[in-house]
C-alpha positions as CSV (number, residue, x, y, z in Angstrom):
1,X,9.3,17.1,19.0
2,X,7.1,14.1,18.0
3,X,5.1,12.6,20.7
4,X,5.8,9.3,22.3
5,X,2.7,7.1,21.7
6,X,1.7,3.7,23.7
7,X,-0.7,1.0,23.6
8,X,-1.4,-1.8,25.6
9,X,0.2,-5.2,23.6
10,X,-3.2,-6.6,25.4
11,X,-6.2,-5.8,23.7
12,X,-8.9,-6.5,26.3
13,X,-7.5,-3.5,28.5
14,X,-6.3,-0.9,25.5
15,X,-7.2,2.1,24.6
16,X,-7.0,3.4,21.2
17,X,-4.1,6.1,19.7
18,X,-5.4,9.4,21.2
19,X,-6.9,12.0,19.3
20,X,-3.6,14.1,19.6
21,X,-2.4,11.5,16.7
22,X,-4.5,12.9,14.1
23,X,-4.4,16.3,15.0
24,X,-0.4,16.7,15.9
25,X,1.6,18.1,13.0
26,X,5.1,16.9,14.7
27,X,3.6,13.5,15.1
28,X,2.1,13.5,10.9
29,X,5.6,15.1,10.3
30,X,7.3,12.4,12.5
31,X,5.2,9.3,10.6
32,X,6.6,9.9,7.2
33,X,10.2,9.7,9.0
34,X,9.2,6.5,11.4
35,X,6.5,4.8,9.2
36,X,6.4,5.4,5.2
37,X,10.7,5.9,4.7
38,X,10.3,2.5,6.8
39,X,8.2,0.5,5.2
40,X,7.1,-0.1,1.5
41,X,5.2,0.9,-1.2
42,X,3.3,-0.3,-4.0
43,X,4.2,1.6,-6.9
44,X,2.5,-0.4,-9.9
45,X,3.3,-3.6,-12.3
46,X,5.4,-4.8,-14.5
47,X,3.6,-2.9,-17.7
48,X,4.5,0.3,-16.5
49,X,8.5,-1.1,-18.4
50,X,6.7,-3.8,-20.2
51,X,9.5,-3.9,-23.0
52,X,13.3,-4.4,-22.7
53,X,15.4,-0.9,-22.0
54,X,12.4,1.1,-21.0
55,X,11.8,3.6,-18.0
56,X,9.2,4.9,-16.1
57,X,9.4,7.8,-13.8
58,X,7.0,8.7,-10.7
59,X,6.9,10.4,-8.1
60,X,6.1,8.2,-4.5
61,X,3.2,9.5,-2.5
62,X,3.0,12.9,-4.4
63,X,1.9,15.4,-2.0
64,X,3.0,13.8,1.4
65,X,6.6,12.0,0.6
66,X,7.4,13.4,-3.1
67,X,10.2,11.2,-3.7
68,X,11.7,11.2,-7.2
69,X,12.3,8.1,-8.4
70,X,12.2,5.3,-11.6
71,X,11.9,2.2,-12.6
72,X,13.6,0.7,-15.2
73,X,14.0,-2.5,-17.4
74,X,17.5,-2.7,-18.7
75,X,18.2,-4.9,-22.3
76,X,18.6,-8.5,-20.0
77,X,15.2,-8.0,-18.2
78,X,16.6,-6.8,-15.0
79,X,14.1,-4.2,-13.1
80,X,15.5,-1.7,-11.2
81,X,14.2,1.0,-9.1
82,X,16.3,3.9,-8.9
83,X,16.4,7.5,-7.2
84,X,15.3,9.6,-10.2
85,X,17.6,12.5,-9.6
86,X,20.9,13.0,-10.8
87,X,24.1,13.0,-8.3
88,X,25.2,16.3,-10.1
89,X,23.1,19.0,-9.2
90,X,20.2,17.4,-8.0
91,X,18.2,17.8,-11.4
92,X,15.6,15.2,-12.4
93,X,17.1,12.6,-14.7
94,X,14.2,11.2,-17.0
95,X,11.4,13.1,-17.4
96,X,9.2,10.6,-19.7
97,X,8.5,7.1,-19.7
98,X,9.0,5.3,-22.6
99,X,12.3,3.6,-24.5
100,X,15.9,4.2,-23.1
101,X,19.4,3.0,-23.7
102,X,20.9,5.4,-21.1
103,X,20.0,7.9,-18.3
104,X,21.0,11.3,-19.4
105,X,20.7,14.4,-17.1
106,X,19.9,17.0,-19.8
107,X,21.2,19.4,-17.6
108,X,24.9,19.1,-17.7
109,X,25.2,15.5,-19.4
110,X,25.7,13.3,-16.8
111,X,24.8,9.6,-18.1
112,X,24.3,6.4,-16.6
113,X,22.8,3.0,-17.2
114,X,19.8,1.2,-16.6
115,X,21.1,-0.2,-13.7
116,X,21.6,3.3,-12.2
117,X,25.5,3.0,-13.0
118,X,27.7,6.1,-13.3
119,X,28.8,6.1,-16.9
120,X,30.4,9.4,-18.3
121,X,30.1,13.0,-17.5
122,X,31.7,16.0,-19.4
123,X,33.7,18.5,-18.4
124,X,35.1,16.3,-15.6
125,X,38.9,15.0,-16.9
126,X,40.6,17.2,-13.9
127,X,38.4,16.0,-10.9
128,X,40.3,14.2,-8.2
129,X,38.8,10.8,-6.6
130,X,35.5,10.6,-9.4
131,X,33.7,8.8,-9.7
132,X,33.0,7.5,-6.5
133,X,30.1,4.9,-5.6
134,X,27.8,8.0,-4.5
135,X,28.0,9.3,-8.1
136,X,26.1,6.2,-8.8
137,X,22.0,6.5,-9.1
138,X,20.7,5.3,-5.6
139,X,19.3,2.0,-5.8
140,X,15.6,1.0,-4.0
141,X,15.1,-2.2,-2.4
142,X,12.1,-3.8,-5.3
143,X,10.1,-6.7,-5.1
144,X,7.8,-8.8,-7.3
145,X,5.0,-10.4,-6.9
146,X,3.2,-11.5,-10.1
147,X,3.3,-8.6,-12.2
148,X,3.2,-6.4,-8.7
149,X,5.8,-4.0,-7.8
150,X,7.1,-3.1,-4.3
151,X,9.6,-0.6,-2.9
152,X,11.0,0.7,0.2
153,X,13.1,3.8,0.7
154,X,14.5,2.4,3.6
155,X,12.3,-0.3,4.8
156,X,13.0,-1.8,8.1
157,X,11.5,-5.1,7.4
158,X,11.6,-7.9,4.3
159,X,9.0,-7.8,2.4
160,X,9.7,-11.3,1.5
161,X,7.7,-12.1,4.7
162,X,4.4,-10.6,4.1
163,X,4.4,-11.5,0.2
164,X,4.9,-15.3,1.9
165,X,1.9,-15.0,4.5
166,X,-0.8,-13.8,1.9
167,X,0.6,-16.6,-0.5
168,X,-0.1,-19.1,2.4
169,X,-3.6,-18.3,1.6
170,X,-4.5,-17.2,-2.3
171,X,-0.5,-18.7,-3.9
172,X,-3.5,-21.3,-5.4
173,X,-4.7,-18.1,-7.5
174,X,-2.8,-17.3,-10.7
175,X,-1.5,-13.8,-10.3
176,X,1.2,-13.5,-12.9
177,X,-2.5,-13.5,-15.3
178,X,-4.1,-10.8,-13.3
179,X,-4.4,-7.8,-15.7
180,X,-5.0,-4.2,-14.6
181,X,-8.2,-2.7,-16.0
182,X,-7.8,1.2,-16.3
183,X,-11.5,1.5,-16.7
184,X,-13.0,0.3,-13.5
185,X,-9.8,1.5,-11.5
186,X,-10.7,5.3,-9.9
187,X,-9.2,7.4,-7.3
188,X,-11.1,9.1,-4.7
189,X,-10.5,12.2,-2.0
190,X,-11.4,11.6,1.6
191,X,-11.5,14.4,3.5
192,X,-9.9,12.9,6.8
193,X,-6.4,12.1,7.8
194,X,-5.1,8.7,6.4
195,X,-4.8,6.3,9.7
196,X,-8.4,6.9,10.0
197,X,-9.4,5.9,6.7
198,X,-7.2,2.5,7.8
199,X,-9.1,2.4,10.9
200,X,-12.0,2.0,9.4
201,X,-10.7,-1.0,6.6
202,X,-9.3,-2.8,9.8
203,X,-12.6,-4.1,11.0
204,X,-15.8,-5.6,9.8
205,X,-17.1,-4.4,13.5
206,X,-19.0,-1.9,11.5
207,X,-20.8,-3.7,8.3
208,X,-23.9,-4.8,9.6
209,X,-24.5,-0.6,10.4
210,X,-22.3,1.0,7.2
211,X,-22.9,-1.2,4.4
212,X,-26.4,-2.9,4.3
213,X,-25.9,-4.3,0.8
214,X,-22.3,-5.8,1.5
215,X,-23.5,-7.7,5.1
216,X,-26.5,-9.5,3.3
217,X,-23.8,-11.2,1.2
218,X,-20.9,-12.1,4.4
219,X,-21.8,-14.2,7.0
220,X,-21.2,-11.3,9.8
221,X,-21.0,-14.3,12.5
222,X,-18.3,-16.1,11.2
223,X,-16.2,-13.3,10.0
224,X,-12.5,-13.6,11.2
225,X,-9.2,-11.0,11.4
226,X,-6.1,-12.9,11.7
227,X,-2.9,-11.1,12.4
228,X,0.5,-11.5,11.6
229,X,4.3,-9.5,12.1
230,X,3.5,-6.7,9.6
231,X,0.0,-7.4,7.9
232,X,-3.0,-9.1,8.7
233,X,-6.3,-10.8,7.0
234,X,-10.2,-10.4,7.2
235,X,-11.5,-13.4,6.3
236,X,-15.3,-13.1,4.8
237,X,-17.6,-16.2,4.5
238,X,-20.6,-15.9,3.1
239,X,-23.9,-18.4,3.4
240,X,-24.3,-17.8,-0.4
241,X,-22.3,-20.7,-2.4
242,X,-22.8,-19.0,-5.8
243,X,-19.6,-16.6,-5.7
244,X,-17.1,-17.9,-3.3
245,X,-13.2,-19.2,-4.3
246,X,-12.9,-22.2,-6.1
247,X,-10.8,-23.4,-3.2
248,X,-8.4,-26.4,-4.1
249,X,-8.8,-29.3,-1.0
250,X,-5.1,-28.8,0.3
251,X,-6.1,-25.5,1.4
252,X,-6.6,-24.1,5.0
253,X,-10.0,-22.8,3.9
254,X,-11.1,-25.7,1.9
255,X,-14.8,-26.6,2.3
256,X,-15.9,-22.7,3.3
257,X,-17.5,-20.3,1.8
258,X,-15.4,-18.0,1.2
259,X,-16.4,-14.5,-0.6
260,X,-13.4,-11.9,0.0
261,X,-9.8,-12.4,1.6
262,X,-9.1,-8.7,2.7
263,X,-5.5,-8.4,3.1
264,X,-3.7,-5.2,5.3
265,X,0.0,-4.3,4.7
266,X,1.6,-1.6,7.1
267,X,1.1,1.2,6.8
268,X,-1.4,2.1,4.1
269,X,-1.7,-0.8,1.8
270,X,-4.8,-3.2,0.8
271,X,-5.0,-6.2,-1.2
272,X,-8.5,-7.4,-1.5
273,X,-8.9,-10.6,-3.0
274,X,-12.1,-12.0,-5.0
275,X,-13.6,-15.0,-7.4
276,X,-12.8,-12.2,-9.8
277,X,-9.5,-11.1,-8.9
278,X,-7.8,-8.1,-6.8
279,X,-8.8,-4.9,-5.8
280,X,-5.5,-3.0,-4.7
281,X,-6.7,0.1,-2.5
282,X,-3.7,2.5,-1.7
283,X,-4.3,5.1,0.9
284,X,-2.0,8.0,0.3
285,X,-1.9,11.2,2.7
286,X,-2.3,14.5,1.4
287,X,-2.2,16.5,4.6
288,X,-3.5,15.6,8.1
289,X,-7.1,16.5,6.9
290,X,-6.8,15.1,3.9
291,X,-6.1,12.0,1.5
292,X,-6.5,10.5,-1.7
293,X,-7.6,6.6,-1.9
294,X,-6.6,4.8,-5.5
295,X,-8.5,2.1,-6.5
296,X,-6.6,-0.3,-8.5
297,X,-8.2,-2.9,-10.3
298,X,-6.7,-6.6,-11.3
299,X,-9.1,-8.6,-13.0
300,X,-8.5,-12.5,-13.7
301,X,-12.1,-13.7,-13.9
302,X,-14.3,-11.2,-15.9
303,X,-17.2,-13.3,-15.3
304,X,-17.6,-13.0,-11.9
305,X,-16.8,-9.5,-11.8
306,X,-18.9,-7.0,-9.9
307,X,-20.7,-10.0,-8.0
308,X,-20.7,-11.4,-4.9
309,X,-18.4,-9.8,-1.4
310,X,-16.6,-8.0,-4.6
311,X,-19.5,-5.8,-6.0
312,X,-20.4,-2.5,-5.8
313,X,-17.5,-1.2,-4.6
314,X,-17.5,2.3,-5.4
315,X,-20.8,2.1,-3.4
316,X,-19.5,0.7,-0.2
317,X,-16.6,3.3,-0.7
318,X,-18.9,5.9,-0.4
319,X,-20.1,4.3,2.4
320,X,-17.1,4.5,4.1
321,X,-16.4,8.2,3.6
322,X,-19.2,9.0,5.0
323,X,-18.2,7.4,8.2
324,X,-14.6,8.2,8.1
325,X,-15.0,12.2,7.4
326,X,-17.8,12.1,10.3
327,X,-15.0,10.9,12.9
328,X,-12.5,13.4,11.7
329,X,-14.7,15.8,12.7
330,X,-15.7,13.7,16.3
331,X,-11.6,13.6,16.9
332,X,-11.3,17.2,17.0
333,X,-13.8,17.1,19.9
334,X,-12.6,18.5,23.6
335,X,-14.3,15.6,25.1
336,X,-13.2,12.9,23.3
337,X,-9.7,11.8,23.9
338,X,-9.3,7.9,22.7
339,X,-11.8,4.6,22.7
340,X,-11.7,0.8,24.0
341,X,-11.2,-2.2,21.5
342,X,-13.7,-4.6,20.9
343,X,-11.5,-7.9,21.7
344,X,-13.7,-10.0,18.9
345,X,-14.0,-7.5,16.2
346,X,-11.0,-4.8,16.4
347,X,-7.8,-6.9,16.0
348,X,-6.9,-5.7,13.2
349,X,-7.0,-2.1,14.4
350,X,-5.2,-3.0,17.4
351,X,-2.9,-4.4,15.5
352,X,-2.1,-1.2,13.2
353,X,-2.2,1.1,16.2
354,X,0.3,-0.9,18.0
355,X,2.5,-0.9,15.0
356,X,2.0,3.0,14.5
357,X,3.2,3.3,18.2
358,X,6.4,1.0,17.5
359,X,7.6,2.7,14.6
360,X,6.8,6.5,15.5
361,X,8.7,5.5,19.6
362,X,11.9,3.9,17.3
């Protein structure tokens, strides 16, 4: 039986999630239950069914939640995400992307539409009360933003409302021209378990120590976490003028420097935003010792790229494993059991801790 997990709504007297969190196999089992068939996922852009009846098939979080499923652009345009497994026998339904009128199981024949409908199946003129609406491909709540794609297996939360709250700040920014490049995207293996990996994003408590080359270009001083319902925002000025958002004057920001908007989405999701365009980091758990980081990269300005708060970032990557696999090994300490927050620089953490406690007591 999971654990039951609590921390202080108040940050000034909290303590963090225990060590038992990361080391607890009910409570990793118990988080892909409570958190990630909760919440949402990225699972890619547009290009992946760029042309008109065209499917794309993918397993979600291979490794930790190895769902089945597709996405799919029928002949009007429509998107769809879809379970990727037929309501026969359970066999997988399209085995290669590329162009598709119809779903066919090649199994036994069982076809449907791009729109996941139940169409014909052979061998079936004598059965009673068929089709019914669970013969039908299951349907995944999908959202777009831009050419981004989101889906939840059961999310308990819109989210409507966190694509709103990061357009409050960068909707000036053209996103629907934000092009992935394959060439400087990468993924890499962390050996630690996921929530660290977040704990460590969550805060710029530790740049001025980690990352030497990334704190001579933000204005440590000035840097702000703001949090919201189900994401929240490191802000990061910089002193240097030279590659900073060309904000426009209605905007909240207008007048700063500002180098890097680094966006959180619960659980496991970051959006980092630069003059040069978005970094998408998703951090995807392999087992509780273990978990692979994809960087994703969206370029808009290729001018600007690899300058500025947005530079080196395989660099200060590295950086970060370094830190992150040294605490997995400090967690599994006898004599370390949980820490304090820093009030001014660990919102953000606070924040996700308090959510992983919410969703994992549900």
């Amino acid at each position: 039986m999971a654990k039951k997990y609590y921390i202080d709504p108040d940050i000034k007297n909290a303590e963090t999630l225990p060590t038992v969190f990361y080391k607890d196999t009910h409570t990793f089992d118990a988080v892909k239950k409570n958190v990630f068939l909760k919440s949402w996922q990225f699972i890619g852009d547009e290009s992946l069914v760029a042309l008109p009846q065209s499917v794309y098939p993918f397993i979600l979080l291979d490794g930790f939640l190895t769902e089945p499923m597709l996405l799919t652009r029928n002949s009007k345009e429509e998107l769809s995400c879809l379970t990727n497994v037929c309501t026969h026998r359970g066999n997988i339904v399209a085995l290669h992307p590329g162009k598709s009128k119809k779903l066919t199981c090649m199994y036994h024949g069982r076809r449907f539409n791009l729109n996941g409908e139940f169409e014909h199946m052979p061998e079936f003129g004598d059965a009673e009360n068929f089709p019914r609406p669970c013969d039908n491909l299951h349907r995944f709540p999908l959202k777009k933003w831009g050419p981004l794609l989101f889906a939840g297996l059961n999310p308990s939360f819109d989210f409507q409302q966190v694509i709103d709250k990061m357009k409050e700040r960068i909707g000036f920014l053209p996103i629907d021209e934000f092009i992935l490049d394959t060439t400087i995207s990468k993924d890499f293996l962390v050996h630690a378990h996921w929530a660290l990996y977040c704990d460590n994003y969550l805060e710029g408590f530790h740049v001025p120590f980690v990352h030497e080359d990334l704190n001579a270009i933000l204005d440590y001083g000035s840097y702000k976490t703001e949090v919201y319902d189900f994401c929240n925002l490191q802000i990061g000025y910089t002193n240097d003028a030279s590659e900073v958002f060309d904000l426009p004057e209605d905007h909240v920001d207008f007048g700063k420097n500002v180098a890097a908007y680094y966006y959180w989405v619960f659980p496991n999701m970051m959006f980092n935003f630069y003059p040069w365009g978005l970094s998408v980091n998703i951090v995807k758990p392999l087992d509780m010792n273990r978990t692979k980081v994809s960087f994703l990269s969206y370029v808009y300005d290729p001018s600007k790229y690899d300058k500025g708060a947005g530079s080196s970032l395989e660099k200060v990557e590295r950086e970060d494993e370094f830190v992150v696999e040294n605490v997995q090994k400090g967690v599994k300490s006898s004599f370390y059991n949980a820490g304090r927050f820093s009030p001014q620089r660990e919102k953000g953490v606070h924040h996700f801790h308090s959510l992983l406690s919410k969703f994992l007591n549900a």
